[in-house]
Structures are given as C-alpha cells and as structure tokens.
Wavefront OBJ file of the C-alpha trace (Angstrom):
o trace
v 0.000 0.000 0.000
v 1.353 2.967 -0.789
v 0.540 6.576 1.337
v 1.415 10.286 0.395
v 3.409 11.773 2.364
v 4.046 15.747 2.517
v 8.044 16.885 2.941
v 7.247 18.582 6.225
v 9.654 21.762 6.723
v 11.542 20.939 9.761
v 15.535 22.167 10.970
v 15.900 17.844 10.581
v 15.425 17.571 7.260
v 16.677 21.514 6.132
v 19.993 20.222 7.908
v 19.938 17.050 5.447
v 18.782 19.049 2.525
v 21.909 19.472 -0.242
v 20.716 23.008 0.335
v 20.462 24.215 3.795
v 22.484 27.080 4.178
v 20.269 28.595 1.703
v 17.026 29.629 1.143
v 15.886 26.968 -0.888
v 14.432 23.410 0.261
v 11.834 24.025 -2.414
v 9.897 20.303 -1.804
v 9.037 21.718 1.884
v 8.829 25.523 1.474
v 7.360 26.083 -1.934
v 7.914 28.372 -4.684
v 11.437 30.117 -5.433
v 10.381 34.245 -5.319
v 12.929 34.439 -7.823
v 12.253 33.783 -11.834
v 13.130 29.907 -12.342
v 15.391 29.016 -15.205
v 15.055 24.808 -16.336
v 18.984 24.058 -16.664
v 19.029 21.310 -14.620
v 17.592 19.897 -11.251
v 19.424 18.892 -8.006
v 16.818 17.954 -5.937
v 17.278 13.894 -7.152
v 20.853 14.075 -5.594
v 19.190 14.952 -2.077
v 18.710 12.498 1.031
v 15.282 13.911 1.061
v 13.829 13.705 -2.039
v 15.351 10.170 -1.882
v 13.811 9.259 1.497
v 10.419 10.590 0.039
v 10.531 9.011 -2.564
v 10.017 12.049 -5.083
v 9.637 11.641 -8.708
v 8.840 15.497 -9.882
v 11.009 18.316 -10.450
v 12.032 21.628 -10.076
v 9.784 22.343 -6.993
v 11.747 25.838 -6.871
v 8.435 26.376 -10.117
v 5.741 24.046 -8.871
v 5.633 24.174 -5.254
v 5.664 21.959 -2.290
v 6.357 18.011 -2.573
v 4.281 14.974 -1.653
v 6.207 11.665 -1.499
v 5.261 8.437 -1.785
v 6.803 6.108 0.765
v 5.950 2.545 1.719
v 4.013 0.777 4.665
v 3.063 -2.989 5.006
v -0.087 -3.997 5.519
v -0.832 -7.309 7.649
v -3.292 -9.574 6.395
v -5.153 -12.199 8.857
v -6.680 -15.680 7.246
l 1 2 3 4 5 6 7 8 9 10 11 12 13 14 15 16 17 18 19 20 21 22 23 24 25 26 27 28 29 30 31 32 33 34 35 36 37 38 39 40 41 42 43 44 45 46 47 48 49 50 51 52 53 54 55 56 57 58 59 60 61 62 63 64 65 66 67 68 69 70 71 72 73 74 75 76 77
C-alpha cells in the first residue's frame, strides 16, 4: 500500500537538505520568489527527495512536494 506523504519543513530535514544554508528546500517551502530558469535539477541528488521518494522536479516552479513512501499492511486468514 502505498501513502502520500508531505516533505514537512523541519531544521531535521533543512539540515539534510543538499541546500540548507540557503534559502531553498523548495519540496518543503514552496515556490522560489525568484524567476526559475530549467537548466538542470538537483533535488534527485538529495537524502530527502530520496527518502520521500520524489519523482517530480524543479519544486523551486511548482511548489511543495508529496512523497510516496511505503508501509506494510498485515493480512489475517
């Protein structure tokens, strides 16, 4: 079964975001106030878009992330 998860802004995962000592953290904080230019994405190097398991990009344009992470699910017979 698969649940959606939303990147929740917290100093945790801003310290083990690739970019912390910025303003960015896009998947958590939402749009970049600055004018986005598509060269490339870093967000699929990050421990957190990894541990979300995050497919889209440039969240700096679209906004906050949900992730998709998974949880068993017992079964009784």
């Amino acid at each position: 079964m698969k649940t959606s998860l939303s990147v929740w802004n917290t100093a945790e995962h801003a310290q083990v975001c690739l970019f912390h000592l910025s303003l960015y953290f896009f998947c958590a904080r939402g749009c970049s106030l600055e004018k986005v230019s598509k060269k490339s994405c870093n967000c699929p190097a990050c421990p957190v878009y990894k541990k979300y398991g995050l497919q889209n990009l440039y969240f700096c344009e679209t906004g906050k992330a949900v992730g998709k992470k998974e949880h068993k699910v017992e079964t009784k017979i």
